[in-house]
Each structure stands twice: as structure tokens, then as C-alpha cells.
N, C-alpha and C positions, 0 to 999 in steps of 0.2 A: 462654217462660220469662221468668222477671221481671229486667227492667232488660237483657236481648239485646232484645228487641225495638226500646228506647228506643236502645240502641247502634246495630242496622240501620237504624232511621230516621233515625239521624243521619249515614248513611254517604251519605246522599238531597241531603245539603250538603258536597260536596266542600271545598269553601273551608273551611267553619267545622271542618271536621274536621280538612281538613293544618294550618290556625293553634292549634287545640287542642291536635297534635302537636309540633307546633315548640316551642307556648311551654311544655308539662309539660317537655321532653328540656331545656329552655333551662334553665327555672328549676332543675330536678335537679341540672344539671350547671355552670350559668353560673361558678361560682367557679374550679371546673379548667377549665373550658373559659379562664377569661381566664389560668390560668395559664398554660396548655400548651396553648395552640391546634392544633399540629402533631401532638399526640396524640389529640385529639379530631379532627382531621381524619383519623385512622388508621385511630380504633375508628367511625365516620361509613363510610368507604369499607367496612370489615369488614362493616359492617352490611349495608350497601346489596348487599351481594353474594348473599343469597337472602333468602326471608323469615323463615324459621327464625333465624338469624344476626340479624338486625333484633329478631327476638321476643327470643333470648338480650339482646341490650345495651338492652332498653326497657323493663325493669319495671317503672319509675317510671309509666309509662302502663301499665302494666297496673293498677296499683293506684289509680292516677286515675280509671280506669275502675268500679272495685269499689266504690270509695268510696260510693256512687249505687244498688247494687248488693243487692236485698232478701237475705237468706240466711235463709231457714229454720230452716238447721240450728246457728243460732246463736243461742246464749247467754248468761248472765253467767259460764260457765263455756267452751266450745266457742270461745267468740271470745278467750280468754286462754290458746290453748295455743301452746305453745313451736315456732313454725314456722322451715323452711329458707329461706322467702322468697325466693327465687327458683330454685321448681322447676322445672327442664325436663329430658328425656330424655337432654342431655349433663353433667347435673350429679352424676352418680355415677361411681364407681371404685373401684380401691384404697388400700388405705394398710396400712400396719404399727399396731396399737393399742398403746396404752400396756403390754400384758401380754405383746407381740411375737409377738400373734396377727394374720397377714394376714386382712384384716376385707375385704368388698365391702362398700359403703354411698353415702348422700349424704356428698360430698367436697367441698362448700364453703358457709360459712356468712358471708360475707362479707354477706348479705342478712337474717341471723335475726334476729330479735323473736318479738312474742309479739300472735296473732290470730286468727283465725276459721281452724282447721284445715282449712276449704274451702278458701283461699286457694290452700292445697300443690296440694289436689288437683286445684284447676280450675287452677292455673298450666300444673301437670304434664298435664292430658289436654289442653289446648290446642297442646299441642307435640308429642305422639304424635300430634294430626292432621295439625298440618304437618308433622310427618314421614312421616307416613303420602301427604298428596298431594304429598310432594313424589318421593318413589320409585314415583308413580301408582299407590297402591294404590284399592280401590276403597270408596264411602262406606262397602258391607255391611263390608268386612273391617274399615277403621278403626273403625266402630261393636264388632268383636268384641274388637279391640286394646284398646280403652279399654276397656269390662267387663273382659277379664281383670287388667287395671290394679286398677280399683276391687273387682272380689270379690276379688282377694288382698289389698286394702288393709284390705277389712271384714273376711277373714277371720280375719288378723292381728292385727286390733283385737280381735277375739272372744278372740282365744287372749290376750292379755296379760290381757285384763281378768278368764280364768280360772283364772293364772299368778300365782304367787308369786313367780317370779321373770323377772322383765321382762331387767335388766343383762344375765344368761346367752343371751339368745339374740344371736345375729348371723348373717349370710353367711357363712361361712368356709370351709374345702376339705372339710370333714368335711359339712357341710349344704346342701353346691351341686352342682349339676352339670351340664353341657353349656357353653354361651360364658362366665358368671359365673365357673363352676369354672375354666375354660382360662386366661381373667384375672388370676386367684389365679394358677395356675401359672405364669404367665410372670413378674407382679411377682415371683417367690420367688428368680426368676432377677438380677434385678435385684442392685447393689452398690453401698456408700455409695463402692468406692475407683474405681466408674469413676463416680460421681459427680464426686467431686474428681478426678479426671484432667479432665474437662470443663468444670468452672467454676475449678480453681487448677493450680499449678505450683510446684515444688523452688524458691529461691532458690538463689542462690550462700552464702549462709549455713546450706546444708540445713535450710530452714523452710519451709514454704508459706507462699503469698500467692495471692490472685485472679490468675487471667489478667485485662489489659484487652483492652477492646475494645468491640465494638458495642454498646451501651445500658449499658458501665459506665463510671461518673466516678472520677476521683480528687480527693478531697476534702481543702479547705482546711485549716490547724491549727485554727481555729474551728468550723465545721461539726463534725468530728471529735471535736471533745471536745463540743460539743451533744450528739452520740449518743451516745457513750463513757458520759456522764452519765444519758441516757434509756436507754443499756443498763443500768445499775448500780441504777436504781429500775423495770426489767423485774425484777428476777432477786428481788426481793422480792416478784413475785407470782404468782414459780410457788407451788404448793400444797408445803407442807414434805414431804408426805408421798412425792412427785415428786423431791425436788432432790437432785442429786447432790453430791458432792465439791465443794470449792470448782475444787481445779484442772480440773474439767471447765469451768468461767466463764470462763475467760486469754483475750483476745482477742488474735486474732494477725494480723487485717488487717479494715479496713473500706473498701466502697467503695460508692458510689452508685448506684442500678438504676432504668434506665426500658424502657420495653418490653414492659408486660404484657400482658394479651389484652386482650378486648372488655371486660370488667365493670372491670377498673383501672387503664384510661385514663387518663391525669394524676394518678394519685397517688402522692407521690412515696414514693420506698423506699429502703432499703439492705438489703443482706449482710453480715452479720458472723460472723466466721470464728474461731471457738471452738474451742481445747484439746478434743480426746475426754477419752476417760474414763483413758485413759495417756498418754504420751508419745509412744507410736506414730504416726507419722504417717498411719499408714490410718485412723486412729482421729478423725480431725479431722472438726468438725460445722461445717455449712454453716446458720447461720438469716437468716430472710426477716424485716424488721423494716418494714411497710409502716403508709402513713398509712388509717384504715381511713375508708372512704363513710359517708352517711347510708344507713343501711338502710331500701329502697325503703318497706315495710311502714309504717315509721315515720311515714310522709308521713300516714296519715290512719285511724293509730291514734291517737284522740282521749283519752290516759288519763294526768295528771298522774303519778300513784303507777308504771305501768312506768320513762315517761320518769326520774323521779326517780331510778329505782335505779340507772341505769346513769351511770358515773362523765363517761363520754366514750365515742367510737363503738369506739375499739380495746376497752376496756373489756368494751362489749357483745358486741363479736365473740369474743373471750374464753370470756367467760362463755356466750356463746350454746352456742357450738362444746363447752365441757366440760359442757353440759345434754344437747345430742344426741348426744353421741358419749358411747358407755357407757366405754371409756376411752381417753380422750382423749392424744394426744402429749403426751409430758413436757415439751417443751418448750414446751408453750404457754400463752404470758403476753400481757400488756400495759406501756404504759407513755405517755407522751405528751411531744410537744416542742412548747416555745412554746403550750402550751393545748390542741395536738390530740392527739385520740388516735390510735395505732399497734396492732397488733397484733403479736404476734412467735411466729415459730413454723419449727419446723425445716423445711428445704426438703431432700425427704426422695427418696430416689431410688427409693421402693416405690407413691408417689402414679402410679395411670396411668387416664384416663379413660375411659369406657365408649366405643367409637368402632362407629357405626352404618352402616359403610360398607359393609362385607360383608354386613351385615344386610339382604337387600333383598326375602325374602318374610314374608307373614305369618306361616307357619308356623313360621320363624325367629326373629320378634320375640316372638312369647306367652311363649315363656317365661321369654323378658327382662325380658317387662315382668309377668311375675306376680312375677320378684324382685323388681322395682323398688315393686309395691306395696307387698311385707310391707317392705321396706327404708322406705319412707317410713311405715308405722305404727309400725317402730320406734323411727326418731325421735320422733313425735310421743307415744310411749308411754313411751318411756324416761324423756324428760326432765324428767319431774317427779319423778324419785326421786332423793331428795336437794336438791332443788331448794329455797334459800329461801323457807319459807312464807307470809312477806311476798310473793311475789309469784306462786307457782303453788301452792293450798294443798291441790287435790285430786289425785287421779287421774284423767287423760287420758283413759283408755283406759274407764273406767267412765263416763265424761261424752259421749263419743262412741258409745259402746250403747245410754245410754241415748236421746239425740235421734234417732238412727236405727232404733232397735227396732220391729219391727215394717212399716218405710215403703222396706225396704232396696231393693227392688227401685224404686221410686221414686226415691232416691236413686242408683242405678246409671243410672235413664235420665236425670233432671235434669245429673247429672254426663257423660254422654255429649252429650245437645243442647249444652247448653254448649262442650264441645271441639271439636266441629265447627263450631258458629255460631261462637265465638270466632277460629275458626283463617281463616275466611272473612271476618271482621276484619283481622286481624293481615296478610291478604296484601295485601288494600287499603290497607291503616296501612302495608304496605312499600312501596306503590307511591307512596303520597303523599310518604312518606318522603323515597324517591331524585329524587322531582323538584323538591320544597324545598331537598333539598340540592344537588343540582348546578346549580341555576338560584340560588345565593346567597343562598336565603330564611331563614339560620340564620345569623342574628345572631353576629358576631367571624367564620366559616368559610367566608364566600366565598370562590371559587376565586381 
């Protein structure tokens, strides 16, 4: 397969491949990493603890690697579509949609642009294989996991592109059924007031405020009116059609958050604790107001006119997030401090990730992963409707049938070699990984 082969023969120089690793993770990340050393030293040890975990926090080198990477199935149109950018197997779940329909989908866009809609899909089957060997499934089964992956993804794509209406489909309890559906049914269970029973508390003035405690700060009168102010030019970019009453904006405490997972290691964030939509105190909204990454993708999409459009990286995650998501939280905006961009978006008690634990025969995971395919053609199908023409001016989903037409089964094997050759990367790239790092070969994070 073209450009895996160049990759295994580079695996033939151990050296040049752990210093290749180091310095893509370096350069990615060198600016948080000099900020917050001890975070990267967190999501570092996260990593190193299997290869999967390593794969999750290393996009930036996966798409170092693409870069070099021939595609066939790409286009002046195919290579401009609205990706997740960094798919893998734990990047889906629930959420509540903007119309207070429980949605199953991809549930984070912290990664999106816009690129070769192969990207999604060879991200996404490179991680069904390590997942696959890492619960010693066997090559035959993984090879059947990944097809049921990609014919649901192709099928999918067939159905939109003979759909008038793209928006109206999703996951939901009416269209799912077995572990997806059970998903659905537990988030329903879920509540915003044991939410805030977990992140705040009553004052003595009966008002809430955040608990402190572990990963939260309290902030200076300066700091605080810096956000105060980057809240106040968020709330001018939600969408009018979105925004509620003014008194649901009252902010009634702010505090500072570190502590994320593996993908937002050192970036720094806050909470802000907003008026519901009465007065009621169960009624109080909990939003995440984080500083947003370079989206990995972005590293070596070469195209003046994307780059252009997007204001700053919150901006883009923004914007990304209300392309792929047919409808998107209300709450979700942008804003930036001091020149950077943030993202803002309610931290919502209905978000729960797809967790592959139980999951441990084949026969199990098919049918997970047929949802996970049409779920990932929806993204890349939705998102051009409505979508400024300035920068996605056709339909996806008619651009993807037509390069594949006719070669599909081609394309189901190419996309399988790939997930297995890649994945027999990726556990070498973890092993070079952990002994660069714990032998001090990453620059600022020796032990």
C-alpha cells in the first residue's frame, strides 16, 4: 500500500524513528509543554500506559505521517471535507442535541478542519486494530471488524447522497438498538441537578458557587474580569436564533480548571456558572470556557483560503463543531483572551463516552462499530449543509460516490491493510515512545 510500506522501512532505523517522534510531539506541543510541564508530564505517563492511549494523545504524528502519504481517493473536492480529525474508537458518545433529542455520535471536535475524508477513516480503523490486538482478537476477526466499520460508512454515504434530507438522520433511541440504544438509555438517566450537586454548593447567602478543590483555582480581580470580558464578547457569538433571555447570561461564580484528559493537557481553562433559564436554583448551567489546540489536521493542510477563514483555533472548533453536529448545543460559542482563541460550551451531564471495556468479543463489537461507521458518514455528510460556500461549496456525500464508485471493494481492502499495518506502527511508535520518555529524551520532561 502506498506510503505503509515507506513507513515499515523506516521502522528498520530505530533511532531516526524515536528522534522523528520526539521532535513532531515537541514541536506540537512545545509551547504548553514550557507552560505546564507537570501536565505534560501527566498526559506523557497517560500515554505510555498502553498503545491505544499513546495512539489517542499522538495525532500530530499521525498526520506527520499522512502528510507523505499518496490517497487515491482524493480530490480538489474529497480532500476539502469537513473532518473529526481525530477519530478513534473512544471518540464517540452521548449528548443531549440542540432540539433535546439524545443523539449517539462523534463527541469531540477539538481536532476538526477540513481534509481528505480518508484521514477520519484510516485514523478510525487504525484504532479498531489496536483495539482489536489489544483484547487478542485474531488478524481474521480484526480484518472483519474493520469492513463492518467501512461498509456501514459506504453504505451510509449511499443513503445521504440519495436523501434529501441529510439533518433528519441521527443515532437516537427510536433508530438504535443493543449497547448504542442501552447508552441512550442510561444518559436519559443522567441530571443537570446531580451535576451541580458535584461541581457547586448552597452558600450561606443561598446562591451557588463552585466547590474548590482539586484542579480548581480561585482567581485574582484581574484574571476575573479578563474572562468576565471574554465571557461578554462569547455571548455575541452564539447564533441569535439559539440565545436565550438575557437573564439566563448572570454569572454567578468563576474559577479556574486544570485537569483534563490526554488531548487537553496544558490548556488552560475555566467554569463559569451561569443563571438557568429562572431563578431556580436547579436550573443553574455549568459552561466549560477552554483555550482551544492547533487542530492536529492543520499541521499539513496546505491551503491559504481554510486557514483564512477561521478567526482563531476557538473560532474553528466553534464553527467546526456546529458543521458536524446537525444541532449543535446552544451554548456553543467562541471568544479569545489576550489573542487566543477559546472555545465555550456547556459541560453538560448527558455527554458519556462509548467505554469498550465490556466489549471483549467480536461478535460484540460489529455492531458497534456498524454504528460508528454510518455515525462517522454523518458527520462528514452533514456538514456541508448550510455550510458557508466560501469554503465547502458542494455536497460530501455526492463527492465521496462518486471517487469511490465502482472500486468499493478496493477501497474496503486498502482501508483494512492500512489499519492493521498502521496499528503494527503505532505499537512500535509506543514502545519508542516510553523509552524516550522515561530515559529524559523529551526536551523540558525529564524525570
Amino acid at each position: 500500500m502506498p506510503g505503509i510500506t515507506d513507513l515499515t522501512q523506516q521502522h528498520e532505523s530505530h533511532g531516526d524513528r524515536q528522534t522523528h517522534i520526539v521532535d513532531v510531539l515537541v514541536e506540537a506541543f512545545s509551547e504548553l509543554m514550557d507552560a505546564d510541564p507537570d501536565a505534560f508530564r501527566n498526559k506523557f505517563r497517560k500515554m505510555a500506559a498502553s498503545p491505544f492511549a499513546f495512539y489517542r494523545g499522538s495525532a500530530p504524528l499521525f498526520y506527520a505521517d499522512m502528510e507523505g502519504e499518496e490517497d487515491r481517493w482524493a480530490d480538489d473536492h474529497t480532500s476539502r471535507v469537513w473532518i473529526q480529525g481525530d477519530l478513534h474508537a473512544e471518540n464517540f458518545g452521548t449528548y443531549m442535541a440542540g432540539d433535546g433529542v439524545f443523539v449517539f455520535d462523534v463527541n469531540d471536535f477539538d481536532e476538526a478542519y477540513l481534509g481528505h475524508f480518508t484521514w477520519d477513516v484510516k485514523r478510525m480503523v487504525a484504532s479498531v486494530a489496536l483495539l482489536g490486538w489489544m483484547k487478542a482478537i485474531s488478524d481474521e476477526n480484526i480484518t472483519w471488524l474493520i469492513e463492518t466499520y467501512i461498509r456501514a460508512y459506504l453504505q451510509q454515504v449511499q443513503y445521504f447522497a440519495e436523501s434529501d434530507s441529510d439533518q433528519a438522520y441521527s443515532l437516537r433511541l427510536e433508530t438504535t438498538d443493543g449497547e448504542i440504544r442501552k447508552m441512550l438509555q442510561e444518559a436519559r438517566l443522567n441530571t443537570r441537578v446531580a451535576l451541580l450537586d458535584k461541581t457547586t454548593l448552597i452558600d450561606e447567602s443561598f446562591d451557588r458557587r463552585f466547590r474548590r478543590g482539586y484542579g480548581v483555582r480561585d482567581l485574582d480581580d484581574t484574571e476575573r474580569s479578563r474572562v468576565q470580558t471574554a465571557f461578554e464578547a462569547y455571548l455575541e457569538t452564539i447564533p441569535e436564533a439559539k440565545r436565550f433571555r438575557s437573564l439566563t447570561y448572570e454569572i454567578k461564580d468563576i474559577v479556574g480548571r486544570k485537569g483534563f484528559g490526554i488531548g487537553s493537557a496544558g490548556l488552560p481553562a475555566y467554569n463559569v456558572l451561569v443563571e438557568g433559564p429562572t431563578q431556580a436554583l436547579e436550573n443553574d448551567v455549568v459552561l466549560s470556557m477552554k483555550q482551544a489546540n492547533v487542530a492536529a489536521p492543520s499541521r499539513i493542510v496546505h491551503d491559504e483560503r481554510i486557514a483564512r477563514y477561521f478567526k482563531h483555533h476557538g473560532h474553528r472548533t466553534a464553527v467546526s463543531q456546529q458543521a458536524l453536529q446537525a444541532h449543535a448545543d446552544p451554548w456553543l460559542g467562541y471568544t479569545e483572551m489576550d489573542g487566543v482563541g477559546f472555545v465555550v460550551s456547556e459541560l453538560s451531564p448527558y455527554v458519556e463516552d462509548l467505554d469498550w471495556s465490556g466489549l471483549t468479543e467480536p461478535e460484540e463489537m460489529a455492531p458497534v462499530l456498524d454504528y460508528l461507521g454510518r455515525a462517522t458518514a454523518k458527520v462528514h455528510c452533514v456538514a456541508d449543509e448550510g455550510a458557508d460556500p466560501a469554503i465547502v461549496d458542494f455536497q460530501a456525500e455526492d463527492e465521496i460516490v462518486e471517487v469511490v464508485s465502482g472500486n468499493e471493494e478496493e477501497f474496503v481492502k486498502e482501508m483494512v491493510d492500512f489499519g492493521i499495518s498502521y496499528s503494527e506502527i503505532a505499537r512500535d511508535d509506543h514502545r519508542m515512545f516510553v523509552d524516550a520518555f522515561r530515559n529524559g529524551q523529551i526536551p523540558g520532561l525529564s524525570n
